[in-house]
N, C-alpha and C positions, 0 to 999 in steps of 0.2 A: 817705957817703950812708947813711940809714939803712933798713935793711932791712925787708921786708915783710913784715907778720906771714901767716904760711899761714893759711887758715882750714879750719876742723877738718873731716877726712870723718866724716860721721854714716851709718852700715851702716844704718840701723834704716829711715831714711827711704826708703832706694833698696829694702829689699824690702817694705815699705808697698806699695809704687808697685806692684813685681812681682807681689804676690801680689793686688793688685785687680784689676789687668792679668787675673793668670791664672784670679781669679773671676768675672772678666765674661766672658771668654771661655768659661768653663764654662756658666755662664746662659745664655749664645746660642746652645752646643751643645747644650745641655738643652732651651732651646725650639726648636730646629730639629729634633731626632730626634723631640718631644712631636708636633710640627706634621706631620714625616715620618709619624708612625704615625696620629695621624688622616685626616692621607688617605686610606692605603692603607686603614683601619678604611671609608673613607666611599666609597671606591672599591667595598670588597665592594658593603654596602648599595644601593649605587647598582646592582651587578649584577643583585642579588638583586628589588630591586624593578624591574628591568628586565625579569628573569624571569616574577615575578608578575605582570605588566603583560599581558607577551606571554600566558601562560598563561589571563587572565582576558578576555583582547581573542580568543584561539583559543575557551572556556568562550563567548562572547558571540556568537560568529561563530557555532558549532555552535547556539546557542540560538536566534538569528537564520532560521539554516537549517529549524531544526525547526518552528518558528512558521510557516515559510514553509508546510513541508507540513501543518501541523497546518490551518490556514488553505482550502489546498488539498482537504486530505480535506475538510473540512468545508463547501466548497462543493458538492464534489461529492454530497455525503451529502445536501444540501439540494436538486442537481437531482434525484436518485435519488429520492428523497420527492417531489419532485414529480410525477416521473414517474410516481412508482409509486401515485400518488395519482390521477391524471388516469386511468391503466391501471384503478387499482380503481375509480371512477367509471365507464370505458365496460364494466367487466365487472357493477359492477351494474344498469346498464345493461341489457346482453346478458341478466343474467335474468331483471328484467323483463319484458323481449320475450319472451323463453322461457317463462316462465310464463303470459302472456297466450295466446301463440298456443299452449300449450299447453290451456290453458283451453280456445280456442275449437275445436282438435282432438276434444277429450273429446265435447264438446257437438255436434261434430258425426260424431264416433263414435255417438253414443248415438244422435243420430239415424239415421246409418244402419241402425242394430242395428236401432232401428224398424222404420224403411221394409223391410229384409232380413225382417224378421218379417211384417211385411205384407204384402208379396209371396212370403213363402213359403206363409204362406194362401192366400195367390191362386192362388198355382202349384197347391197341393195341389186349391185346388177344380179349378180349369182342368184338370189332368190327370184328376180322376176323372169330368168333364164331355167328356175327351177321349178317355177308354174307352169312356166309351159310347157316343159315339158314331161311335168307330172301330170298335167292334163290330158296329153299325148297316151302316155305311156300306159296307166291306172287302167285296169281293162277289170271286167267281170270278175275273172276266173282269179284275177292277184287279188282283187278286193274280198273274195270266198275264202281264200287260206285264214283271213284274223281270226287270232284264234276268241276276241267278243267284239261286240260289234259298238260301234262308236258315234254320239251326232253331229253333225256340222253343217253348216250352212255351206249350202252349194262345197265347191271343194276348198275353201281354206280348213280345211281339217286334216294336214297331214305339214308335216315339220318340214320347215326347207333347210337345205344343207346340215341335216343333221340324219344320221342314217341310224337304225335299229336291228340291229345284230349281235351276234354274238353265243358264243354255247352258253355262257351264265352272264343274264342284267343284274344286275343292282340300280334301282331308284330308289333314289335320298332324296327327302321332302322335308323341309324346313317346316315346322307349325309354330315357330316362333312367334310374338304378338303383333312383332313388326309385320307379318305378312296375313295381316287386316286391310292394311291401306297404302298407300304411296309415301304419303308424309308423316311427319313425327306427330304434328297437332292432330291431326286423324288416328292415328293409331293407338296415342294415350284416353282420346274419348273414346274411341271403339271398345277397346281393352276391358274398360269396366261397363259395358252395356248387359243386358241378357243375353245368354248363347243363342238364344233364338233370334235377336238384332245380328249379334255378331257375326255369326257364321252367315250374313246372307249380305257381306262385301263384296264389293263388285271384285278387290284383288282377288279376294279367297277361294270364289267362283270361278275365275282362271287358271285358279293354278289347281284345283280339283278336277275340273275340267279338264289341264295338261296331264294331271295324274290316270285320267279314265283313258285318254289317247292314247298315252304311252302303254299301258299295259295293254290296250289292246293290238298296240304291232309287234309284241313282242314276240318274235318267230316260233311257230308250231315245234319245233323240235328243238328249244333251250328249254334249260330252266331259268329262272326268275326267284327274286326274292325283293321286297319292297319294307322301305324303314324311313322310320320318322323319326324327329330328333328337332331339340329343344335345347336343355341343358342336359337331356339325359338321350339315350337312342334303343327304341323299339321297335319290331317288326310289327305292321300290319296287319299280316292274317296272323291269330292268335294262336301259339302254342306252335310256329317257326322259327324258334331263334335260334341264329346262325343256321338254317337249314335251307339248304336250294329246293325248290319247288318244280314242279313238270310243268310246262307252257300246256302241253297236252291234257294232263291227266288230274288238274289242280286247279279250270277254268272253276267251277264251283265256287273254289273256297277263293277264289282271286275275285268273282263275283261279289260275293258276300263281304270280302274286303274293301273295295271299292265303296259298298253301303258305308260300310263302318265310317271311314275315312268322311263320309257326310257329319258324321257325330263327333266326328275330334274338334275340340277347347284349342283355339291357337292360343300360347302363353307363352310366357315365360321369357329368358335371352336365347341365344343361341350358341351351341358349341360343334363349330365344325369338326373341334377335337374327338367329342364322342362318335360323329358320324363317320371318320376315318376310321376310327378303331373297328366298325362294322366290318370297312373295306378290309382291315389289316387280319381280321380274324375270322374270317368265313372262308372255309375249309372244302373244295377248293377253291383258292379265290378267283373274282371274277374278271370277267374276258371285257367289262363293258359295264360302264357307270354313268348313270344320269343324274347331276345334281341338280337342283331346284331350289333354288333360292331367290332371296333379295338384297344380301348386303352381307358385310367382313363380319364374322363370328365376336359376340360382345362378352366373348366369355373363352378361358381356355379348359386344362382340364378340371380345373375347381372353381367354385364362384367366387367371383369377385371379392376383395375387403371393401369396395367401396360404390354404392349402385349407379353411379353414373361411370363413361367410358368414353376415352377419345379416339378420333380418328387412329391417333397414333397407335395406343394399344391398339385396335381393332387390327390393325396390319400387323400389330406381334404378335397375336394370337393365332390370325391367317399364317403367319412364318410358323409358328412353333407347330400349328397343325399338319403342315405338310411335312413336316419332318417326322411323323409316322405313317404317311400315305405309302402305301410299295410302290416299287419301280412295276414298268411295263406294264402299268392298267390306264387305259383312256378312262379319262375324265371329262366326261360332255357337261357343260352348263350351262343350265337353259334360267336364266337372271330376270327376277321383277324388279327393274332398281326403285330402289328408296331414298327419299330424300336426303340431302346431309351427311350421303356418303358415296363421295366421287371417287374413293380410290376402288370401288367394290368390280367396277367393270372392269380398267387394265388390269386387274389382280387376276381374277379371274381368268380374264383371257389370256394371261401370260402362263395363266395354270393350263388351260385346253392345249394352248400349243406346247407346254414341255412336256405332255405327256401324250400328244397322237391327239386328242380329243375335239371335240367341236364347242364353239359357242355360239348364242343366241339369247338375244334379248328382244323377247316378242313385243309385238304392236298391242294396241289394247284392246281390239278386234278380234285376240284369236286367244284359243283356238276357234 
C-alpha cells in the first residue's frame, strides 16, 4: 500500500491568524476604553450643566421674586401718589377756604375797628353830655339814699352811661394776676413781689376803688351779692354763697367786705367759666350784672394742659363760657384793658349789646 504523503505544517500561516486575532482584539480594547472615557468625559459635562441649570433656574427664581416686589413697591408708590395727591387737593382746598374766610374776617375786622371808633365818639360825647348833666341833676337828698358812702375827687366819682339798678346785682370781680398791671412785663414782676408791694398797684387800686363805688349805689331796696373769681369763684362777704343779701339790712357785713377785699392775693388765670356758673346758679337769678375785668379768660372750666395760652383759645374759652351764661340777664362791663389782648374789648362789647347790658373802659383817673 502506498503511503500517504504528510502535507507540510506552514508556522507562518498559524501566527498570521494569531496575530490578527490579537490585533483585533486590541482595536476593540482600544475602542471600548476610547468609548469608556467619553463617557465618563460626557458624564462630567452633563453634571456640570446640571449645575448651571440649577444655578440659573435659582439666578431666575430670585429674579422672579424681585420683579415680584419691584412690581409690589411700585403699586404701592402709585396708591401713595395718589393719595397723597387727593391729600394735596383737599389741603389746597383747606387754603382756599382759609384764605377766603380769612378775607372776610379782615373786612369784618376793619369794620368793626369802625364801628368801635364810632361808638367810641359816641361814648365820648354821651359821657361829656352825662357830666353834665349829672352835675345838673345830683342834688343832696339823691346823694343821702347810698346806702355807704363813697370818695372822690370833686364829682368824677359816679359811672357815665352805665346805670345801677336792679331788685338783685351781682358784681364779678376778677383778681386774676393779670389785674396788677396793664402789661404782661409788669404783671409777671408784680406777681412775685410781697403782698404788701402788690396789692398797692396803681391797676389794683382802681379797680377796688370801682369795687367800693359800686356797692355803694347799689339801690336801698335790692339785694346784692358780690364774687370774686380766678380759676375758681367765691363770694366776698363770708359764709353767702349763692345767697342774696339786703342793700338795707346787710350794709355791715357789705362794709366789712369791702375791708376784706383790701386783703385779697391777686393770682392765678382767669375762668370767666366759673364766674357764669355764679350767674347760672344763684337762686333767684339776677336782674343786673357788673363784670370787672381786664381781658378773654385764660382758662375754661379746667386748667390748662399747657401754661402758656393764645389769643386764639382765649376767644374759645370767652365762646364756650357764654354758652352757660342765661338768657335775659344784662351783663355791664366795666374793662381794665391789658396789653396783648386786643380782642378783649369787641368781645366784650359785643357781649353788653346781646344781652341789654352797658360797657365801659375807664380813663386811668377814675374813679
Amino acid at each position: 500500500m502506498a503511503r500517504r504523503k504528510r502535507r507540510a505544517f506552514n508556522v507562518f500561516n498559524l501566527s498570521f491568524l494569531d496575530i490578527m486575532s490579537c490585533g483585533f482584539g486590541a482595536v476593540i480594547l482600544f475602542f471600548m476604553i476610547i468609548s469608556a472615557q467619553i463617557s465618563l468625559d460626557n458624564q462630567e459635562r452633563l453634571k456640570e450643566s446640571i449645575s448651571e441649570v440649577e444655578r440659573l433656574e435659582a439666578r431666575v427664581s430670585a429674579g422672579e421674586r424681585q420683579l415680584a416686589s419691584l412690581r409690589e413697591s411700585v403699586s404701592e408708590s402709585l396708591t401713595e401718589r395718589a393719595a397723597t395727591g387727593a391729600m394735596a387737593e383737599e389741603l389746597a382746598a383747606a387754603v382756599r377756604e382759609a384764605r377766603a374766610r380769612l378775607t372776610d374776617r379782615e373786612r369784618l375786622a376793619m369794620m368793626r375797628r369802625e364801628e368801635i371808633e364810632r361808638l367810641q365818639a359816641e361814648l365820648q360825647e354821651l359821657e361829656a353830655e352825662s357830666e353834665r348833666l349829672a352835675r345838673e341833676s345830683v342834688t343832696t337828698e339823691d346823694a343821702g339814699r347810698q346806702i355807704r358812702a363813697v370818695r372822690g375827687e370833686g364829682e368824677r366819682a359816679y359811672l357815665t352811661g352805665m346805670r345801677m339798678g336792679g331788685e338783685r346785682v351781682l358784681i364779678l370781680v376778677d383778681v386774676s394776676a393779670s389785674m396788677l398791671d396793664t402789661t404782661i412785663v409788669n404783671v409777671i414782676r408784680r406777681r412775685n413781689m410781697p403782698f404788701e408791694r402788690k396789692v398797692t398797684a396803681a391797676k389794683w387800686q382802681r379797680i377796688m376803688a370801682t369795687v367800693d363805688w359800686l356797692s355803694a349805689q347799689i339801690p336801698e331796696d335790692s339785694e346784692f351779692q358780690i364774687y370774686l373769681f380766678n380759676t375758681r369763684a367765691w363770694p366776698l362777704v363770708e359764709g353767702s354763697d349763692r345767697q342774696w343779701l339786703s342793700a338795707s339790712a346787710d350794709v355791715g357785713r357789705l362794709d366789712e367786705a369791702i375791708r376784706l377785699l383790701r386783703e385779697v392775693d391777686p393770682g392765678d388765670g382767669s375762668s370767666l367759666h366759673r364766674a357764669f356758673e355764679v350767674v347760672r346758679e344763684m337762686n333767684p337769678r339776677p336782674d343786673n350784672v357788673y363784670l370787672i375785668t381786664d381781658s378773654l379768660p385764660t382758662q375754661g372750666a379746667t386748667a390748662p394742659a399747657r401754661r402758656t395760652v393764645s389769643g386764639a383759645e382765649r376767644a374759645r374759652h370767652f365762646e364756650r363760657a357764654l354758652r352757660i351764661l342765661p338768657t335775659n340777664v344784662p351783663i355791664n362791663v366795666i374793662l381794665f384793658p391789658l396789653e396783648g389782648d386786643p380782642r378783649a374789648a369787641p368781645n366784650y362789647w359785643e357781649l353788653t349789646l346781646r344781652t341789654g347790658g352797658t360797657f365801659m373802659a375807664p380813663t386811668e383817673d377814675w374813679p
